[in-house]
C-alpha positions in Angstrom: 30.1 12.4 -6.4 30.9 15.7 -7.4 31.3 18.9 -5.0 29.0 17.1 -2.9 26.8 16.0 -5.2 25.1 12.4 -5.5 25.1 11.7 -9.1 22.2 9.8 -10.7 23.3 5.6 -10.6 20.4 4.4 -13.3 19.2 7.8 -14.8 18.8 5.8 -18.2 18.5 2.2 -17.2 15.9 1.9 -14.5 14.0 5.2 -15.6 14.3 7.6 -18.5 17.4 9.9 -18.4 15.7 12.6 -20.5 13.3 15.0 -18.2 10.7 15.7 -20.4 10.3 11.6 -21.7 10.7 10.8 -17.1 7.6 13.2 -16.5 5.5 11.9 -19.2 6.4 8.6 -18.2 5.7 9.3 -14.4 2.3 11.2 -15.5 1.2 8.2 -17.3 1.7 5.8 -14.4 -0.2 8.0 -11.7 -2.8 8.0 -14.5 -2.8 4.6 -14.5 -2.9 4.0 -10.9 -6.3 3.7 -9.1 -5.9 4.5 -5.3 -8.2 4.1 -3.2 -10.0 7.0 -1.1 -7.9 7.3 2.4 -8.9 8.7 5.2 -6.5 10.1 8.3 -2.7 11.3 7.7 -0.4 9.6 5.6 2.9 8.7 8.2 4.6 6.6 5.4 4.6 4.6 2.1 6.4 1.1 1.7 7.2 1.7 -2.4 9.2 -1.2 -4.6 12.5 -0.2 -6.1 12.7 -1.9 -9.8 12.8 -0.4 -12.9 10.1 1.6 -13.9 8.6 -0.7 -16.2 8.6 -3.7 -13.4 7.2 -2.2 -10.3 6.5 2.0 -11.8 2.8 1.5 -11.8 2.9 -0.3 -8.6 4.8 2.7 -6.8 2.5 4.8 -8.5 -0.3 3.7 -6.1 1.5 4.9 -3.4 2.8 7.9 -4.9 -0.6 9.6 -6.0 -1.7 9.6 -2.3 0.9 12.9 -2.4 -1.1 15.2 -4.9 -1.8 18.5 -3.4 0.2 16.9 0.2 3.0 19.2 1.3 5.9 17.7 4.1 9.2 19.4 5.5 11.3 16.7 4.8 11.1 13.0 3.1 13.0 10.0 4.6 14.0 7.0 2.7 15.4 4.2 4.3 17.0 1.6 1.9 18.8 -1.9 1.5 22.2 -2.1 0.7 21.9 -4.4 -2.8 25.9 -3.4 -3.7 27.9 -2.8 -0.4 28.1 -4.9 3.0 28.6 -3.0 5.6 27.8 -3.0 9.4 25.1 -0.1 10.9 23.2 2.8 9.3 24.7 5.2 6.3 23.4 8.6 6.3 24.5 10.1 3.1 27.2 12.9 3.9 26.9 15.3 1.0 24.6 18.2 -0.2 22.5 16.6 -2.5 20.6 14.0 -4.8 20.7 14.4 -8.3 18.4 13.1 -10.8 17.2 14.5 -14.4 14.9 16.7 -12.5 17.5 18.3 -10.7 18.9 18.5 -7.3 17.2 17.6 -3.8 19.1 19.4 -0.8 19.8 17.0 2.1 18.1 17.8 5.6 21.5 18.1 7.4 19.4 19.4 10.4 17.8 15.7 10.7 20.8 14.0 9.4 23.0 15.2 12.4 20.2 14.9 14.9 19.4 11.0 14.1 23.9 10.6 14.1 24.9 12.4 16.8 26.8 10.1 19.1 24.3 7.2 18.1 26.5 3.8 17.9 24.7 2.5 14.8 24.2 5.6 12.9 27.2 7.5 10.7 27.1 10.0 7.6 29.4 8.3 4.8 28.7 7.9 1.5 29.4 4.0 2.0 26.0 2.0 0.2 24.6 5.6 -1.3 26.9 5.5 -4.5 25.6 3.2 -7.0 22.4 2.2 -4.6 19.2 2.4 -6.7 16.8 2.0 -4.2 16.4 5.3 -3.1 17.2 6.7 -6.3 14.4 5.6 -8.3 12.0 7.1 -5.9 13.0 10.6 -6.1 11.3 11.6 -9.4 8.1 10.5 -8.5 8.7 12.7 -5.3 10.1 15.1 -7.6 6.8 15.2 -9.8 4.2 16.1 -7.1 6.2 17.6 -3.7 8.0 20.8 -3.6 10.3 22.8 -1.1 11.3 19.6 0.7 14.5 18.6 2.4 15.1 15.1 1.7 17.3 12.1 4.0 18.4 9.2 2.0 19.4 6.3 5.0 21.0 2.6 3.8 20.8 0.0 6.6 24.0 -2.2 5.6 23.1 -5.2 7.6 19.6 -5.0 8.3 20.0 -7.5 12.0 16.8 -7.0 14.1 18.6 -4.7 16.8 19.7 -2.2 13.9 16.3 -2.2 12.1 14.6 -2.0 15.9 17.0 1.0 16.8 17.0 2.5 13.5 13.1 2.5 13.7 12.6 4.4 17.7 15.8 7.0 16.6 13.4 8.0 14.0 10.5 8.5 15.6 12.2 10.5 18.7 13.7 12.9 15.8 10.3 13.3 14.0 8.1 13.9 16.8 5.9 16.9 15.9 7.8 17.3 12.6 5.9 17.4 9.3 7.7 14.3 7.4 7.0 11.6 4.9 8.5 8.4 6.0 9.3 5.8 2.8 10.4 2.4 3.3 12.1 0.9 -0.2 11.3 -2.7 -0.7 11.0 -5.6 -3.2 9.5 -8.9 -1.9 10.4 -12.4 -3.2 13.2 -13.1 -5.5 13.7 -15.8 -8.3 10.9 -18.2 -7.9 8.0 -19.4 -10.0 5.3 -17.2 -10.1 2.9 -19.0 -7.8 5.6 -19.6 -5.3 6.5 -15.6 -5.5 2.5 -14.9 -5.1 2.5 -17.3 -1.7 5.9 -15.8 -0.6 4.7 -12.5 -0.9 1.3 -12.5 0.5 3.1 -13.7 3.9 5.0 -10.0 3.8 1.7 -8.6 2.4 0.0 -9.7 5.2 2.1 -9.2 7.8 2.2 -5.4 6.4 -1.7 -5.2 6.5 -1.9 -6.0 10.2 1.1 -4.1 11.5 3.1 -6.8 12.5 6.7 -5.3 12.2 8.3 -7.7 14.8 6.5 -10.8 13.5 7.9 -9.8 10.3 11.4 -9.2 11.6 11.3 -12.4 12.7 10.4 -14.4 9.4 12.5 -12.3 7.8 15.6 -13.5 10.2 14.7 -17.2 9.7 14.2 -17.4 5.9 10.5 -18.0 6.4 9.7 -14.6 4.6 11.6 -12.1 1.6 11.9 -9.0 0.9 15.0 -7.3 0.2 14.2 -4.3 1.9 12.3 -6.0 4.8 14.8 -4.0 7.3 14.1 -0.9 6.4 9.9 -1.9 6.2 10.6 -2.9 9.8 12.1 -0.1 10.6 9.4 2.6 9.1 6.5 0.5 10.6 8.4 1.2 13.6 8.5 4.4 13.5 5.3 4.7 12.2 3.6 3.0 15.2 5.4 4.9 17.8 4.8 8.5 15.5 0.7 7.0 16.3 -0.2 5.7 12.4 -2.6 2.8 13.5 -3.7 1.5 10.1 -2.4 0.6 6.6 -3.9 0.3 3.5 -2.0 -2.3 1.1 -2.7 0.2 -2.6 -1.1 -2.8 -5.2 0.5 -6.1 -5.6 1.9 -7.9 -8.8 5.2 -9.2 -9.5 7.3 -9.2 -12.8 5.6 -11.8 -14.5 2.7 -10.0 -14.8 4.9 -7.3 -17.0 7.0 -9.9 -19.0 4.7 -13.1 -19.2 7.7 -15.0 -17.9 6.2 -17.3 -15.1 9.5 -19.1 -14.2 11.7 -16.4 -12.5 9.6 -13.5 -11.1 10.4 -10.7 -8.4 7.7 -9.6 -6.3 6.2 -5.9 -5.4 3.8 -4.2 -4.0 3.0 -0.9 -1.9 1.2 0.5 0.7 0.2 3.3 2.9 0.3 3.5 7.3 -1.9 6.1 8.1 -3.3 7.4 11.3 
């Protein structure tokens, strides 16, 4: 932190630290990426969270939906991979920083969603070293201008949370013209066909809109994804904001960057549209 800044975490590690080497690298990927045609209004992207060279192409899918799209504000709702903590952390500073500058905080939003809500507080508790919402500003960076941004961790990601997190957004973004973005990876640590079976569960689950079914797997180990609370919590939102549709853009896990089939992570993304 300084004077209210949020210093880049992994400027370096999970993405290039130099500005000119992250656009070319971010240019290249949406180059790369072939989305679909959509039709109706994007309400909000699920995107993975890895290092560029795991899961960049995959976000990529999602991300060049946004070309020539203009919103108010962008919300990303995050895991906590570094700090416990109980509730909802909306960051408390001014700003984001990465290598392609600074990205002002919507304190308008910010103190509508925390205003005397019991699960909701501004901190900086689970924003410091969090990647999660870190790696997908440049990509919003690259395409979007004039936004306020939100950056919200969910600590412990208990249904009740995710379920409250998810209708406190949608009464603060009624008639407001917002990106929603849920930051997820799926599986963890297995074999590569157990990740793909793992994940196609969440994959499908996504697909048909099934937010509480979801929760519920999630809950009882019968599902992963490391962001799963904060996916709950967008589709949420996202169903109650009217989106009645998603389109799942791309799917792969690490192994199919590395060749090593014994220990993969899982990605993918998607658009909810309506």
């Amino acid at each position: 932190m300084n004077n209210g800044i949020r210093q880049s975490a992994v400027a370096g590690m999970f993405y290039p630290s130099d500005p000119d080497e992250l656009r070319s690298e971010i240019s290249k990927m949406l180059d790369d990426a072939e989305t679909p045609q959509i039709s109706g209004n994007i309400v909000s992207l699920i995107v993975p969270h890895a290092g560029y060279q795991y899961s960049g192409l995959t976000a990529a899918h999602a991300y060049k939906l946004l070309e020539g799209k203009k919103f108010d504000s962008v919300i990303i709702v995050s895991p906590s991979h570094r700090e416990f903590f109980s509730g909802i952390s909306i960051f408390s500073g001014n700003s984001y920083h990465t290598p392609l500058g600074d990205l002002k905080i919507d304190a308008g939003l910010r103190n509508l969603l925390s205003f005397g809500d019991r699960y909701i507080e501004t901190s900086i508790q689970g924003h410091g070293k969090e990647h999660a919402i870190e790696v997908q500003l440049p990509f919003l960076q690259y395409y979007l201008k004039g936004f306020l941004f939100l950056p919200i961790v969910i600590g412990n990601q208990q249904n009740d949370i995710c379920f409250h997190l998810g209708k406190r957004l949608a009464e603060v973004l009624k008639n407001k013209n917002a990106l929603l973005i849920a930051s997820t990876d799926l599986s963890h640590f297995h074999t590569y066909d157990q990740a793909r079976k793992l994940d196609q569960i969440v994959i499908d689950l996504v697909a048909k809109f099934g937010y509480r079914k979801l929760m519920e797997l999630l809950e009882f180990e019968k599902a992963e994804a490391c962001g799963g609370g904060p996916m709950v919590s967008v589709m949420l939102a996202s169903d109650l904001l009217s989106a009645n549709r998603v389109e799942i853009l791309h799917k792969c896990n690490s192994g199919d960057v590395t060749g090593d089939t014994e220990s993969v992570v899982g990605y993918f993304s998607a658009a909810i549209l309506k």
